[in-house]
N, C-alpha and C positions, 0 to 999 in steps of 0.2 A: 825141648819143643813140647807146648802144651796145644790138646785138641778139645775142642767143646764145640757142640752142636745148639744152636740159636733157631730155635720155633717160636715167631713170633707171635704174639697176641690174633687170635684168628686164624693161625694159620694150622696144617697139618702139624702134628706132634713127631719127629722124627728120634728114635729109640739110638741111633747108631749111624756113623756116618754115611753119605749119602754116596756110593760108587760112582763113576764117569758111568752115564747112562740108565743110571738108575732113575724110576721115576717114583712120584708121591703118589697117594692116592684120595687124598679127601679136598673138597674145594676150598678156597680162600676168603677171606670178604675185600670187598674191595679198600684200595690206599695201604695194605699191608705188605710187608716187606715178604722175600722168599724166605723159604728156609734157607740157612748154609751152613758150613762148618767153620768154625774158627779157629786155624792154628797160630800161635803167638799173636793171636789177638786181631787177625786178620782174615777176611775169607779165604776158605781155601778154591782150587781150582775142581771142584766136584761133577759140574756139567759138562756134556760131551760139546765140544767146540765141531765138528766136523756133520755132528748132527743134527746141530743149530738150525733152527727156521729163518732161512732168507727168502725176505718179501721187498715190492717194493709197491707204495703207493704215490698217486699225485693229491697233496694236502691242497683243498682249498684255502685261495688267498682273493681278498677284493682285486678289484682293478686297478693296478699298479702301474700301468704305461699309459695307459689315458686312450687304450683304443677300443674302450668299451666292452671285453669281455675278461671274467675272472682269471684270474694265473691257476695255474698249476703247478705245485712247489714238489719236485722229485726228491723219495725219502725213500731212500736205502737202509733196511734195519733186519738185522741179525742179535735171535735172542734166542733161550735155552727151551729145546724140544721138549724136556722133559718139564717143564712147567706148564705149557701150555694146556689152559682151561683149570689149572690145578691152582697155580698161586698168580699174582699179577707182578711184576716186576718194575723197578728203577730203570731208569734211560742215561745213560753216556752220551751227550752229541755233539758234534764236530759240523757244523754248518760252514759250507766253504763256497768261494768263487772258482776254486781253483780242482777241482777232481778231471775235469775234461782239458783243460786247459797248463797250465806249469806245472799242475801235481803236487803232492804234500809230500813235506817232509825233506832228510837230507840228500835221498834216495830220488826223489820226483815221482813217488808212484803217484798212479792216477786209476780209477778205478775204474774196470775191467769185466764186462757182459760179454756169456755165451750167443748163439746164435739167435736162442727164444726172447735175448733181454734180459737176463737172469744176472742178478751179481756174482760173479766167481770170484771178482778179488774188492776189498777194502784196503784202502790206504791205511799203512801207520798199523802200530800193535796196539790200539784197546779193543779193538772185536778180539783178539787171538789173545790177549789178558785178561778181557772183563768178563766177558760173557762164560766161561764158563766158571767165576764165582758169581755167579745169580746174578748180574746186568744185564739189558737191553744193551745194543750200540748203536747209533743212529746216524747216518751220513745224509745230511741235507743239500742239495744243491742250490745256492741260494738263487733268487729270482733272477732271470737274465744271462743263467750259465748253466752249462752242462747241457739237461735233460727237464729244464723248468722253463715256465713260459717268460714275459716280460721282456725288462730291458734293465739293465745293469745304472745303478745310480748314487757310487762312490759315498758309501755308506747313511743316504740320504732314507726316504720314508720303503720306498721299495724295498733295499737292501732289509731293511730292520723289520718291517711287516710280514714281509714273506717268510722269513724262520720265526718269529712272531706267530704266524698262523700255526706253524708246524704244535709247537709247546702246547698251545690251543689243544690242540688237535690231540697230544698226547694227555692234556688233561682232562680229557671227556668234554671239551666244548664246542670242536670243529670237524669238518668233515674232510674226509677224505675218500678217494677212487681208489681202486685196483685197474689192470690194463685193459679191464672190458668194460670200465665204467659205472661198475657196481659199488655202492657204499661202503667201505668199510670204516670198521670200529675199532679203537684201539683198546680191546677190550683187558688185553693182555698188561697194559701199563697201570701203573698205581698212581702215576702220576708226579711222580721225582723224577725229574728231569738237573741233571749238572749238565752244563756247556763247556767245551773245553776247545781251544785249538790257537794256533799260532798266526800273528800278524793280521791278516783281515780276518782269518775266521778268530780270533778271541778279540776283533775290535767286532765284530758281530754280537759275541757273548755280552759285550758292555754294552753294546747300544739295547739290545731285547733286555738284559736286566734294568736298563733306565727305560724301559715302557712299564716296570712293574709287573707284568704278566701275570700270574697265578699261574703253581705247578713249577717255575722254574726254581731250585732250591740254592742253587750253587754254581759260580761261574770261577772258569780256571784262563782268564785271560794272559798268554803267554807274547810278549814282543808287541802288545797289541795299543792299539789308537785309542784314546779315549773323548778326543776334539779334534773333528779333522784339519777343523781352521788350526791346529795347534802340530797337524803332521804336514800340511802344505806351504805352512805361512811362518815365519816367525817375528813378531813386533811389527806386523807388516811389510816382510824382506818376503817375497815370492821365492818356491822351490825352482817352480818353472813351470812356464806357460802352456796354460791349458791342460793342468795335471789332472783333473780332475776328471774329462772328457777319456784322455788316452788313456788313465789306467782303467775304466769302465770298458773301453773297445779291449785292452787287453785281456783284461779276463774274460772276456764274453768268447773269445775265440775258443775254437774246440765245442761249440754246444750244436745241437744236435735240431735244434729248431730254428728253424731260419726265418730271421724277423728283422725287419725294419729300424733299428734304434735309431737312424739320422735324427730325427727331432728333437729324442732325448738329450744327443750329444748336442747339438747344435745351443741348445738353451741352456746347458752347463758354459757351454764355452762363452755364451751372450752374459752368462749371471754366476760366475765364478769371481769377477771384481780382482782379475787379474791387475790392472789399470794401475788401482790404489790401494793396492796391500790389506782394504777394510775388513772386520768383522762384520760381514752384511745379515741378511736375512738369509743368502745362500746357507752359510755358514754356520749358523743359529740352529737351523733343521740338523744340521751334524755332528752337531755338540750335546755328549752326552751328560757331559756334567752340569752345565746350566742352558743349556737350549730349548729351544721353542716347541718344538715337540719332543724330548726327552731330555729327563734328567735327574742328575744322582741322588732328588728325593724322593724317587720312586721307586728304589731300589732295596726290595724284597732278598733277595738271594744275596747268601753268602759268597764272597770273593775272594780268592787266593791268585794273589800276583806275583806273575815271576816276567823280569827284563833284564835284559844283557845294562851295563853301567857304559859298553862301549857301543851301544847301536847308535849308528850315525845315519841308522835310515827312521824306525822309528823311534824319536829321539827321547830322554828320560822324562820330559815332561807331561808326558800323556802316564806315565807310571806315577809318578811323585804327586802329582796333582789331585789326579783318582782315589789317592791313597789316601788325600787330608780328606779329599772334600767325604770320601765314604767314612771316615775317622770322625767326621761333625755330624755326621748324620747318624751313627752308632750301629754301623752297618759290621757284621760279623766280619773279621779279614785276616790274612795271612798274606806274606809277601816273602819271594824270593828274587835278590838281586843280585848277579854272575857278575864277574868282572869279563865276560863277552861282549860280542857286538850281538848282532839280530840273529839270534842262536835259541835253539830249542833245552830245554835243560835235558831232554832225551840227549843231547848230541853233547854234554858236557859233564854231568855229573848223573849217567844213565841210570846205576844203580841204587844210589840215592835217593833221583827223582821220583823212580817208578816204585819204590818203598813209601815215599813220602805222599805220593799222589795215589796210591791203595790207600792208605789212612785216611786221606784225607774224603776219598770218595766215599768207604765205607762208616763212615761216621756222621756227613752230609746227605748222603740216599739211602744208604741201609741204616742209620740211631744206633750206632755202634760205638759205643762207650770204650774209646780206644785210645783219652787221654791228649790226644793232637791238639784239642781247645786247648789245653793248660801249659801249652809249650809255649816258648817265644816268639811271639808273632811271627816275628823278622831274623829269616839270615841273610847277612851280606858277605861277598864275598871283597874283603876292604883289599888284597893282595892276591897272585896266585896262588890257590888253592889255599886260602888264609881266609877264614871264614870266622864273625863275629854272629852273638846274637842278642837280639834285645827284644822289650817288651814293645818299642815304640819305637820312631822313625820319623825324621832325624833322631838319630840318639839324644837320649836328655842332656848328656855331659855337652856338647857343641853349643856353642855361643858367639854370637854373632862379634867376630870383630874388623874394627875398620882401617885400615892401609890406607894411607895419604899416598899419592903420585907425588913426584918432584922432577922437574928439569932436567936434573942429573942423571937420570933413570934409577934411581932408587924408589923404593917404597916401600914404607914403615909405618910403625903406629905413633901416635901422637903429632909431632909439628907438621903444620900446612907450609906448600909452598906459594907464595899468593903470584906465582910467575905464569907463564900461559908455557905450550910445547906445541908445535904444530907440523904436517905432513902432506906430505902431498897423491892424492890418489891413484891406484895405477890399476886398470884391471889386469896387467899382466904378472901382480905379485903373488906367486905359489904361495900356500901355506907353509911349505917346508922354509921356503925365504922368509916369510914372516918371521918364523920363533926362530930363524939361528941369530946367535950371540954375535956384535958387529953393529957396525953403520949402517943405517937403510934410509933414504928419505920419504921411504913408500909406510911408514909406519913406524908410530911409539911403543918402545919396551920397557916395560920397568920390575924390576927387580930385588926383591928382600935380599938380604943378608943370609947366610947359611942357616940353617935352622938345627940347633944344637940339641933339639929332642922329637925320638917319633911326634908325628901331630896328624889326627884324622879329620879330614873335611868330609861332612856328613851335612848336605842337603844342597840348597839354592845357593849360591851365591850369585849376587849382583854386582854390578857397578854403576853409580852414580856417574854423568858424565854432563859437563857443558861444555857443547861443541860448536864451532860457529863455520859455518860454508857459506859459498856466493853462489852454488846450484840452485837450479830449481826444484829438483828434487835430489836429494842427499843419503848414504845409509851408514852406520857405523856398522862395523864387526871386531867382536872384542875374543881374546881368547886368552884362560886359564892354563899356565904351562906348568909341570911340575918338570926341574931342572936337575937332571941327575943319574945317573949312570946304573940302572938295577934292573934282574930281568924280570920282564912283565908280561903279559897275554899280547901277541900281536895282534895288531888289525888287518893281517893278512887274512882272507876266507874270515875276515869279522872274530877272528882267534881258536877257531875250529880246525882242525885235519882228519880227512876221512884217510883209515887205517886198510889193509885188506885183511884182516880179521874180522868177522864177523860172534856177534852173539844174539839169543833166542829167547822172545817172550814170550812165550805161549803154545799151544799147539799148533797146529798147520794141518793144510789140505793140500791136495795135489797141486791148488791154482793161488793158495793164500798163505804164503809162510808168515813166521814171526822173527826172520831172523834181519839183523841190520847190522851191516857196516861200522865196527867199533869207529870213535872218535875222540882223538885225542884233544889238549887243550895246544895251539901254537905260545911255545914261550921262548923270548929271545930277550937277550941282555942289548936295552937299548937306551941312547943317552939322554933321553929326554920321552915326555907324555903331555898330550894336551889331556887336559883336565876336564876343559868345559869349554864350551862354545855357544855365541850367542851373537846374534844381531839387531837394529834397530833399523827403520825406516826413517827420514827426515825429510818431512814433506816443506819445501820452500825453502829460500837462502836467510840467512841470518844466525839468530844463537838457538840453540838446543838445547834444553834441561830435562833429560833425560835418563832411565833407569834400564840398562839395560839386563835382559834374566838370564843367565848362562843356564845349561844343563844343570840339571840334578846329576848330583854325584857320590857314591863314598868310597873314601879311599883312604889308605895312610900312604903319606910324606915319609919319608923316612929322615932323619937325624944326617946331616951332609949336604942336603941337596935344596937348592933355590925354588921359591917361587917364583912367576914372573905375570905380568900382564900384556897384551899385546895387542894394541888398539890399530886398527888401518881405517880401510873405504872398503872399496867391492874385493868379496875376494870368494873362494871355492865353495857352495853350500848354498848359494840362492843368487838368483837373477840379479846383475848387475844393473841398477837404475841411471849412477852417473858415471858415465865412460869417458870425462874428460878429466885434465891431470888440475883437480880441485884443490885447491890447499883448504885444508881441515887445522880450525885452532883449537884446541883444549884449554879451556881455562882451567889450571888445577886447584885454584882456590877452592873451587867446589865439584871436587871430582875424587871420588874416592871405592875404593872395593870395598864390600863387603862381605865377609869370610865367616863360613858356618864352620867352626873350628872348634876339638875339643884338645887339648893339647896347652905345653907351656909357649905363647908365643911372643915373651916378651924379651928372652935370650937368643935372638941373632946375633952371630957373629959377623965378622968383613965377609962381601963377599969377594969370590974369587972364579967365577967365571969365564972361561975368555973364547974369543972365536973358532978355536980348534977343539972347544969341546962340544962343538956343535957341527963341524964341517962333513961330519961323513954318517948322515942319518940312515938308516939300511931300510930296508924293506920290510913293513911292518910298524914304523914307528911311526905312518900318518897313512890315513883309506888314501890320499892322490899318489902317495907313493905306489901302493899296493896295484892300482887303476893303471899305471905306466909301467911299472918291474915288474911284478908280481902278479900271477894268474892266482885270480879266485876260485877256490873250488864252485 
């Protein structure tokens, strides 16, 4: 273990390192980092966590609900006493819907005021990790929840403005109240601000780094949205109706000021374009990558992504899309990708993460030359606990190849079949019915040959489809099956298991521990994994030429085991449009998969598949299973 003391330019000169409670004593100039110590290359935990300054103010924000007076954005922020007036500090912050309301984390803490208002507890371990190596921590309640004025607006201008203001605000350009209404300043910030947090709060982090802001340095979007048309909608297949309305009323519960949103709801629900699946202007306003009021050419701050491969709530394409389009625009990135579902990597690879995410923080807010740039962008994790790494993503070796469908239910490379295959719609067909091996009239299977070498799929894969219906309105749902008997991360609790062990990040107070709930990965030997999932809208009766976009994925196939495709009508994952028993035609002349594959795929053998290798799917090996058997943590 090596120790080295880092005085930065400006700051106090420290001889020796700095005790828990020990203070400096010469001032700072302003935008310079604190002092701290560096053991193996990493801050050490030198400031007293218990003696921390916990303040809270209300950050001015415009008028965000249209009833004429300014909001007031509740910022909760615990930072090291012993700095104060002496050096200025970096900011850690976590902007959530959710602190009064469902709570963060695996645990569901939710944050916790004394009698006076006073914060006694913070959700989640970075106050009880960061702060006492020289960070600020910062819990924003976003606009419309909690302890903030407004009204909640499913990641629209309100959502993004209002922690927007906040960064403002840390960067010397906004104002803010204390609880008697007097100005304060943030005097104590330098002005590096990371963003960090899971599902809405790091599709938060995306939306304010697609305003550009000034001051924001680094965003650690985990699980998170980066187009909400792209987490409600898919090719114009609706999640479900009027999502956009209820999950605003849902988070908004639990806040502490009581306000009127009927309007705002009401005008989501008039201009959501439920109806017609469209990309409207609703939508536009919520799209951070090429939308109307943000987008990912304005993004200043570095990004480090991490997404489960198996979320089926927010699904891989808000991760994979973020990643080219900030890749074309030469935006700093790192990305981690779990073979989980909507899982924190706290809750999956703890120690790792919280290693990985010290590096990364102290190199983005503290200029801590700790080497993390020169590692490989990307790890994935292609297997349980089978982790690859590369410089880029999709892997360079993967190449696109193309599978012809056939009549027979085969599908290979090279000869077309110029036959047509056709099915009849049923909204009563499960997923699990879908991909077992068998006769169905509710839907097309088709099937490669055994595959006689590992082969990794690394990225989009499509399929090309001409479909022809007599609906008036139509939808396909196509699904990616990997066919084969090996154990894999279940989709039970999304392939999490909370432990009753417990371990500890940080220090604690009488009202704020650091300690949580071990969690292991669920892994069960099951005979089969859908791969990718994807739907299309078909607006009017007649032919379809259509591309439909499954998941982003990376995985390895293993040597033994089939692929499959698996075309229907309505089925589990979005609003069913036509509920009558349609007959659907494929013409397979021109219908074909397209597979981002790096691997030999030109040696398939027979395959040998048959109905009994599919008849007893357990729990775990599909989310409706898990939704009917299987209780989610």
């Amino acid at each position: 273990m090596k120790s080295r003391i880092l005085a930065f330019a400006g700051s106090v000169a420290i001889a020796a390192p700095l005790a828990l409670g020990a203070a400096t004593t010469a001032s700072a100039v302003p935008n310079d980092n604190p002092p701290v110590t560096l053991v193996d290359d990493v801050t050490a935990p030198i400031y007293d966590y218990a003696g921390a300054i916990r303040e809270t103010v209300w950050v001015a924000a415009p008028d965000l609900d249209g009833d004429g007076v300014d909001e007031r954005i509740a910022t909760d922020i615990i930072r090291p006493r012993e700095l104060d007036g002496i050096a200025r500090v970096p900011i850690i912050m976590d902007a959530s819907p959710y602190y009064l309301s469902s709570g963060r984390g695996n645990e569901a803490e939710r944050k916790v005021y004394d009698a006076d208002g006073n914060l006694v507890k913070f959700p989640l371990y970075y106050d009880n990790y960061f702060v006492p190596r020289g960070y600020a921590y910062v819990a924003v309640d976003m606009a419309g929840t909690a302890r903030s004025t407004g009204c909640t607006d499913e990641g629209g201008l309100s959502d993004i403005e209002s922690v927007k203001a906040v960064v403002e605000w840390l960067d010397g350009t906004g104002v803010a109240y204390d609880a008697s209404g007097a100005v304060v300043d943030a005097e104590w910030s330098n002005g590096k601000t990371g963003m960090i947090g899971k599902s809405y709060d790091g599709t938060l982090a995306n939306g304010v780094a697609a305003t550009g802001v000034d001051g924001l340095k680094t965003i650690v979007p985990i699980s998170a949205i980066s187009s909400w048309y792209d987490y409600n909608r898919w090719q114009g297949a609706v999640k479900s109706f009027n999502y956009p309305s209820s999950l605003s009323r849902s988070v908004a519960s639990g806040r502490t000021i009581a306000t009127d949103c009927s309007a705002r709801l009401n005008w989501m629900n008039a201009n959501d374009g439920d109806e017609t699946g469209a990309y409207t202007d609703f939508w536009a306003e919520r799209d951070y990558r090429a939308g109307s009021q943000y987008d990912v050419s304005k993004v200043k701050a570095s990004v480090f992504i991490v997404h489960g491969l198996q979320d089926t709530n927010v699904k891989t394409m808000n991760a994979s899309k973020w990643w080219e389009d900030l890749g074309e625009q030469g935006v700093d990135r790192k990305m981690w990708l779990t073979r989980l579902g909507h899982v924190d990597p706290f809750d999956s690879e703890r120690a790792l993460w919280v290693e990985t995410l010290h590096r990364w923080f102290d190199h983005e807010l503290m200029d801590i030359d700790n080497g993390i740039d020169r590692e490989p962008a990307v790890s994935v994790e292609t297997a349980p606990n089978q982790w690859e790494q590369s410089k880029t993503w999709p892997i360079s070796s993967a190449r696109t190849q193309t599978l012809n469908l056939h009549a027979d239910g085969t599908m290979m490379l090279g000869k077309r079949d110029r036959s047509t295959a056709s099915y009849v719609n049923s909204t009563s067909l499960s997923e699990a019915n879908a991909i077992r091996i068998g006769v169905n009239a509710n839907r097309l299977q088709f099937l490669t040959g055994t595959i006689e070498h590992d082969v990794r799929i690394s990225g989009t894969s499509t399929i090309d489809l001409d479909v022809t219906h007599t609906a008036p309105v139509g939808q396909v749902s196509v699904m990616l099956v990997d066919y084969g008997e090996m154990d894999r991360i279940s989709t039970t609790g999304d392939g999490a298991q909370t432990l009753s062990t417990e371990s500890c990040w940080g220090p604690v107070t009488a009202t704020d521990d650091a300690c949580y709930l071990d969690v292991a990965k669920r892994i069960s030997s099951t005979q089969l994994q859908v791969v990718a999932r994807g739907w299309a809208r078909l607006d009017g009766a007649g032919t379809h030429t259509v591309t439909v976009e499954l998941a982003a994925n990376d995985i390895v196939v293993p040597a033994g085991h089939q692929l499959g495709i698996v075309i229907s009508g309505s089925r589990n994952g979005v609003v069913a449009v036509d509920n009558a028993a349609t007959t659907y035609t494929v013409d397979l002349s021109g219908s074909k998969l397209n597979l981002p594959i790096s691997g030999p795929m030109a040696g398939f053998g027979p395959g040998h598949l048959t109905e009994k290798d599919t008849e007893n799917l357990i729990p775990g090996t599909l989310p409706n299973l898990d939704e009917t058997v299987w209780p989610r943590n």
